[in-house]
C-alpha positions as CSV (number, residue, x, y, z in Angstrom):
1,X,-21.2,-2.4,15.9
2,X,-18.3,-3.0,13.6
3,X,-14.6,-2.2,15.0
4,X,-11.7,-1.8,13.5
5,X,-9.1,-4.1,15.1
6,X,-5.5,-3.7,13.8
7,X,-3.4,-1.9,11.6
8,X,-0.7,-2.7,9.6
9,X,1.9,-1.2,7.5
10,X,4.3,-2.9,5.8
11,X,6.5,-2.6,2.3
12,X,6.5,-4.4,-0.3
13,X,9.3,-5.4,-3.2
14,X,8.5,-8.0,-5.9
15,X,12.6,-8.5,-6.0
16,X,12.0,-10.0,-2.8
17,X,10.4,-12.9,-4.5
18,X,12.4,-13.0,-7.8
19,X,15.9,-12.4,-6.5
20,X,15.9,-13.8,-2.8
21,X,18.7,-16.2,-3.7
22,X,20.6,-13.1,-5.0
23,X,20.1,-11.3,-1.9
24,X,23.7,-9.9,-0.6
25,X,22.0,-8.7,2.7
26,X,20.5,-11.8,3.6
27,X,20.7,-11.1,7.5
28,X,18.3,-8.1,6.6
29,X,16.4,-9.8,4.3
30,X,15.6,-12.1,6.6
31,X,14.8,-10.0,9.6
32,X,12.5,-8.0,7.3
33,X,10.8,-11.3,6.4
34,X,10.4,-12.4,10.1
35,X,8.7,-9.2,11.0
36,X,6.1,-10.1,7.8
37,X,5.6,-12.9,9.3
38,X,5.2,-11.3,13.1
39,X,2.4,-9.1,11.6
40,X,0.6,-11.7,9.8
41,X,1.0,-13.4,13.7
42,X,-0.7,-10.4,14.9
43,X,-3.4,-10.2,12.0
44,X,-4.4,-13.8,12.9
45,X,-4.5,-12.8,16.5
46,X,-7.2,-10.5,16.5
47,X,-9.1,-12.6,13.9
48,X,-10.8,-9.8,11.7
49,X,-13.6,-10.9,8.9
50,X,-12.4,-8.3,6.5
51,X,-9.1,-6.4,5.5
52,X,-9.3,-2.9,4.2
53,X,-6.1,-3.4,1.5
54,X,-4.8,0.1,0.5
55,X,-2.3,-0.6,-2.5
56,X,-0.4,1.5,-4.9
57,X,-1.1,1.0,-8.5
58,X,2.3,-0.7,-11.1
59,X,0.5,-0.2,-14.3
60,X,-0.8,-3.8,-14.2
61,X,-4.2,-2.8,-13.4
62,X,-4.4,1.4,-14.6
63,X,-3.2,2.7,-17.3
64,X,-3.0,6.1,-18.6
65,X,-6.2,6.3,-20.5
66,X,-8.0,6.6,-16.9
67,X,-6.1,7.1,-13.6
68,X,-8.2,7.9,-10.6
69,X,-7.2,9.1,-7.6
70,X,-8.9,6.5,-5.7
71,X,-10.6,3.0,-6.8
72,X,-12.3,1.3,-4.2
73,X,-13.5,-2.2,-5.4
74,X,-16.9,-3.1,-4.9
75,X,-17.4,-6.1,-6.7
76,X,-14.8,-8.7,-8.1
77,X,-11.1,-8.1,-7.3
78,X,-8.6,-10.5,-9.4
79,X,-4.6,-10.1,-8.8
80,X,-2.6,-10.1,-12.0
81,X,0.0,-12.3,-10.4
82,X,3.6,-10.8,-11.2
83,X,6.9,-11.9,-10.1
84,X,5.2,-15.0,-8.0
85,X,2.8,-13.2,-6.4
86,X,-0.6,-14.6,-5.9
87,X,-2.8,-14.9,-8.7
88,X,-6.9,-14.6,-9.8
89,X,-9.8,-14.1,-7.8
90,X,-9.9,-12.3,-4.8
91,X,-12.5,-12.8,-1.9
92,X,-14.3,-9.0,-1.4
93,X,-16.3,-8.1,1.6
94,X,-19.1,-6.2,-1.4
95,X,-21.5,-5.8,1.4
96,X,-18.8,-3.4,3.4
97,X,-17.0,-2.4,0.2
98,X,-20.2,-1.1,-1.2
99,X,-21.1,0.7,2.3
100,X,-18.0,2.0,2.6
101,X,-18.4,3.8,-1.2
102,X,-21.8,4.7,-0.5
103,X,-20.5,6.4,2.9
104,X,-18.1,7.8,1.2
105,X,-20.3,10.0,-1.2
106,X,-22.9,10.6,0.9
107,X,-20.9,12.5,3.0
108,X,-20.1,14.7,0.2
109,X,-16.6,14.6,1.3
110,X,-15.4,12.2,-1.2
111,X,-16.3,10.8,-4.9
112,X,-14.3,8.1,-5.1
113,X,-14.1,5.4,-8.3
114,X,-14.9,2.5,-7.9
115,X,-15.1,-0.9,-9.9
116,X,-17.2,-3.8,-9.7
117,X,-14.0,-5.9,-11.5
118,X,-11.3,-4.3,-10.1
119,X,-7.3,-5.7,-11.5
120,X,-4.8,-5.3,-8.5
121,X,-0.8,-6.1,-8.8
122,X,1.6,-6.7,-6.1
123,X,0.6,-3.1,-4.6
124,X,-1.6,-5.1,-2.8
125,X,-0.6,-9.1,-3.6
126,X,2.4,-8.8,-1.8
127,X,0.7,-8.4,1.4
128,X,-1.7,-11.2,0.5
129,X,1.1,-13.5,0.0
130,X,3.0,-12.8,2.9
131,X,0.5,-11.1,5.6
132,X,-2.6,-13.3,5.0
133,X,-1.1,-16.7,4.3
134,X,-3.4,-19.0,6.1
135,X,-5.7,-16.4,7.3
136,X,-9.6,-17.0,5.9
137,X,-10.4,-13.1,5.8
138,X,-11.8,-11.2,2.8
139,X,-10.6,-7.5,1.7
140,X,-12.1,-4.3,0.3
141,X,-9.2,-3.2,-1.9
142,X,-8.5,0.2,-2.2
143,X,-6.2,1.6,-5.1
144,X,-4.4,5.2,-4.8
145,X,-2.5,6.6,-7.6
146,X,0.8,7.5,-6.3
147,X,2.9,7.0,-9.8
148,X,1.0,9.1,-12.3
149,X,0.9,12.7,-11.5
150,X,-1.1,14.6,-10.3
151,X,-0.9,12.7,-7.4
152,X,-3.8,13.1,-4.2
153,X,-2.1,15.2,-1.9
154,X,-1.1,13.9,1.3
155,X,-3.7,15.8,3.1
156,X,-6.7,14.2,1.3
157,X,-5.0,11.0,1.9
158,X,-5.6,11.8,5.5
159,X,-9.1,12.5,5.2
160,X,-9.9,9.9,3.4
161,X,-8.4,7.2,5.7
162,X,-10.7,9.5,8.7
163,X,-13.5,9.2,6.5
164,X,-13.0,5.4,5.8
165,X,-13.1,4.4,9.5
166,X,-16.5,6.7,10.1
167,X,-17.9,4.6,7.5
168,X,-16.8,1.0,9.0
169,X,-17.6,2.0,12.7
170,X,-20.9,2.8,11.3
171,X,-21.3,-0.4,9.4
172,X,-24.4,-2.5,10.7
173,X,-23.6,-6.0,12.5
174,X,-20.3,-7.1,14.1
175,X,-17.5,-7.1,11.6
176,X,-13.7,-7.2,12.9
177,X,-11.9,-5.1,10.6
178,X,-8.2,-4.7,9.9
179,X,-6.2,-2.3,7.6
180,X,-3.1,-3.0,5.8
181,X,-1.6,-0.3,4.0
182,X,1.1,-1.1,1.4
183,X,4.3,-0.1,0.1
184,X,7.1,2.5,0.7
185,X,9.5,3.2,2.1
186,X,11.9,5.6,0.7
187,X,13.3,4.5,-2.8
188,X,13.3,5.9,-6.2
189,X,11.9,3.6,-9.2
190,X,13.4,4.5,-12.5
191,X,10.0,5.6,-13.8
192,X,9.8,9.1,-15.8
193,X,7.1,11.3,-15.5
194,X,4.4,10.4,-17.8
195,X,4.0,14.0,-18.6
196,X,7.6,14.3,-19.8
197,X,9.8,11.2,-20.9
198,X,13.3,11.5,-21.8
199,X,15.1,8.9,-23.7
200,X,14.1,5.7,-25.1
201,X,13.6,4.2,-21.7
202,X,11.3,6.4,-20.8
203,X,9.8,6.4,-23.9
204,X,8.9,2.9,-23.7
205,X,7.9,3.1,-20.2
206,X,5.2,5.6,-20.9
207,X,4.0,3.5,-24.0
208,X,3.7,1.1,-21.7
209,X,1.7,2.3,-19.0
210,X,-0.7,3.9,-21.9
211,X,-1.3,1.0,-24.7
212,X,-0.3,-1.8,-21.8
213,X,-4.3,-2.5,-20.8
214,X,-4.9,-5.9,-22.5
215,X,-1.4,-7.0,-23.1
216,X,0.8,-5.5,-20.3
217,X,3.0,-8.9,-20.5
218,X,4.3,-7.8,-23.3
219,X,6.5,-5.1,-22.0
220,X,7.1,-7.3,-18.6
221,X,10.7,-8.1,-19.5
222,X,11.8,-4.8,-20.4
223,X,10.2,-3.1,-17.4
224,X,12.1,-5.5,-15.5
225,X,15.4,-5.0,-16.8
226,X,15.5,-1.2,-16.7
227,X,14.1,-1.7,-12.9
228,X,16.9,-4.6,-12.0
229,X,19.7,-1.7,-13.9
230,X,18.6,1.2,-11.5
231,X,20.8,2.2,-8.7
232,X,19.3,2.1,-5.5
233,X,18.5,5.6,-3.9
234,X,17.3,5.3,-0.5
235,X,17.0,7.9,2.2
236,X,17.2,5.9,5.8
237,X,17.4,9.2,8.1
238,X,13.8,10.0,6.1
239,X,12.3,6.3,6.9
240,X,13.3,6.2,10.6
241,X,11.8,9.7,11.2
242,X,9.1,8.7,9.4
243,X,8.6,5.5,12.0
244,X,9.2,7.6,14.7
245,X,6.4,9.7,13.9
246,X,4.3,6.9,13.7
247,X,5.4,5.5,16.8
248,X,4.4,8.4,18.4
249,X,0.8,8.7,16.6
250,X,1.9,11.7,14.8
251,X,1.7,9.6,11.0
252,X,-0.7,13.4,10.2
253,X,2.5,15.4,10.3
254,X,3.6,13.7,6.8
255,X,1.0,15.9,5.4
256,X,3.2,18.8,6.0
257,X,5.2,17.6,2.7
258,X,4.0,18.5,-0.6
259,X,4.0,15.9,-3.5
260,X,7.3,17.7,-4.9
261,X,9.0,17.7,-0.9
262,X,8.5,14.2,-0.5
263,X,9.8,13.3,-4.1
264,X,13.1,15.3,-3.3
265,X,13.7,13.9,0.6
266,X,12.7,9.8,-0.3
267,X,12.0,9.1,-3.9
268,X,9.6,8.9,-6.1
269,X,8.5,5.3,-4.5
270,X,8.3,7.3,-1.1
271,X,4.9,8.4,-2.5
272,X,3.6,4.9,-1.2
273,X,3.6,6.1,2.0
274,X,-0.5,7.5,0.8
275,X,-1.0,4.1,1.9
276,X,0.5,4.0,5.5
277,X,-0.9,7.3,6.5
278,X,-4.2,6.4,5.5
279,X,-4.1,3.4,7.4
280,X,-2.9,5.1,10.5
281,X,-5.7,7.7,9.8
282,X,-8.2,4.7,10.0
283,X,-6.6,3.6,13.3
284,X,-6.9,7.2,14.6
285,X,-3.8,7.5,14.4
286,X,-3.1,5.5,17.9
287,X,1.1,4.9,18.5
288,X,2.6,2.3,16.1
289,X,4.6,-1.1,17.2
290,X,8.1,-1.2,14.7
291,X,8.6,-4.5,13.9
292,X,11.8,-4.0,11.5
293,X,13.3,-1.2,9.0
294,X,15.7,-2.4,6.9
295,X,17.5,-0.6,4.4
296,X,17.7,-2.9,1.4
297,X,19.4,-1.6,-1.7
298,X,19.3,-4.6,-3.7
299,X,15.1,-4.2,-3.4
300,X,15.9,-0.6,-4.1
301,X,13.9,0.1,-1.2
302,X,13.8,0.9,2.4
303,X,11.8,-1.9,3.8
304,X,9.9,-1.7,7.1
305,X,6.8,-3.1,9.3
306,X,5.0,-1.8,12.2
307,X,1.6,-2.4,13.7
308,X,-1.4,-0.6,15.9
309,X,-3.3,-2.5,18.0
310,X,-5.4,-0.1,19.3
311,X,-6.5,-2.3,22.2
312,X,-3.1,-2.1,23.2
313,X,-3.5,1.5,23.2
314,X,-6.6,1.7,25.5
315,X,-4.7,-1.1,28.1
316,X,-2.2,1.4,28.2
317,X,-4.2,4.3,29.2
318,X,-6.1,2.6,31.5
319,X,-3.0,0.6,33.5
């Protein structure tokens, strides 16, 4: 039978690529990229076939005239390729990715979308360029909507990362299977809500994310400067109980926070974290490995990496 192998969770900033030079905390810059680097170590340790990739969605590849909850590609996956992250076609497991949907609504637990020519950004391209470098694996991507509210609550997130590792263990033949989740932690992105813009920033940022479909390059530069003139807003005390509670296994208790409670303790970005806890949900939420947290300012994010190994886990229990 198929197993699931690894976990990993890791954050992602596309300042990291576009302003490394600028970089004033360069000591933490560089520990943060080391412990990239560590988990990509690990990911080519336990050689898995397949990554589940469970990424946040920029408005590169949804827009506001459809915004799911969940897109699982099933089909062809091509990365838009902003700020110098990897670009084009993707490599997609369809045999999993289509078992996994098919799982998925069969159980009558979950109707996710999904698309046969599914557009990911750097919610997911970051950890392509930085956690699969060099690795031959292929990925079943998986988009949740964290930026356009309603946002799935933090308890379905949960399910669905319980439901998604039913559906792999059940998968036919002998696939090794890791999952990456994407993005987080605390920060606050200078992004209105859609449902209620104020001022010509968030004006155009809302224009953006709705007409944006076939020409989002045109409002790149814009979108870049009101992000690059945001102060940072990060919430450290939040992050490291956060990775404590994954550390411990306890990743579920996040659930406790509404959409609005997690907003007001860690930022708007902090609504990433979808992605972590449903990749600690697919590793049964065994005890995480921290491999950094660094609080970057200049990313306007708190930036951090752990792992699950849940072999690890069971040489523990039986030492």
């Amino acid at each position: 039978m198929s197993e699931i192998v690894l976990g990993v969770g890791a954050s992602h900033s596309t300042l990291m690529n576009t302003h490394w030079e600028e970089t004033p905390h360069k000591d933490r810059a560089e520990r943060f990229r080391d412990a990239l680097g560590a988990a990509r170590d690990e990911l080519a340790r336990v050689r898995p076939d397949t990554v589940v990739l469970i990424g946040s969605n920029h408005f590169r590849g949804f827009w506001l005239d459809l915004i799911p909850p969940f897109t699982l590609g099933v089909g062809e996956c091509v990365a838009s390729g902003e700020s110098g992250t990897p670009k084009g076609p993707q490599p997609v497991d369809v045999p999993l990715a289509q078992h996994i949907a098919d799982s998925l609504v069969e159980s009558g637990r979950f109707d996710p979308a999904f698309s046969a020519r599914l557009q990911i950004d750097h919610g997911q391209s970051h950890a392509i360029q930085y956690l699969f470098d060099g690795l031959d694996v292929e990925i079943v991507p998986l988009v949740v909507n964290v930026f356009a509210h309603p946002l799935p609550t933090l308890g379905r997130c949960e399910e669905l990362g319980r439901a998604i590792r039913e559906a792999v263990l059940a998968f036919p033949g002998e696939r090794r299977v890791a999952v990456v989740g994407s993005g987080g932690l605390s920060h606050r992105l200078p992004w209105p809500d859609w449902r209620e813009p104020h001022g010509d920033d968030e004006e155009f940022m809302v224009g953006a994310w709705l007409d944006g479909r076939n020409n989002w390059q045109d409002y790149d530069a814009r979108r870049r400067e009101i992000i690059r003139a945001a102060e940072a807003s990060l919430t450290p005390e939040f992050d490291e109980e956060f990775l404590t509670l994954l550390e411990r296994g306890e990743a579920h208790r996040l659930t406790e926070y509404t959409t609005e409670e997690l907003e007001k303790a860690a930022g708007n970005g902090a609504q990433e974290l979808r992605t972590w806890l449903l990749m600690a949900a697919a590793l049964d939420h065994a005890p995480a490995r921290r491999l950094a947290y660094e609080p970057m300012p200049e990313w306007l994010t708190g930036m951090g990496v752990a792992v699950i190994d849940p072999a690890a886990v069971d040489a523990g229990q039986s030492a």
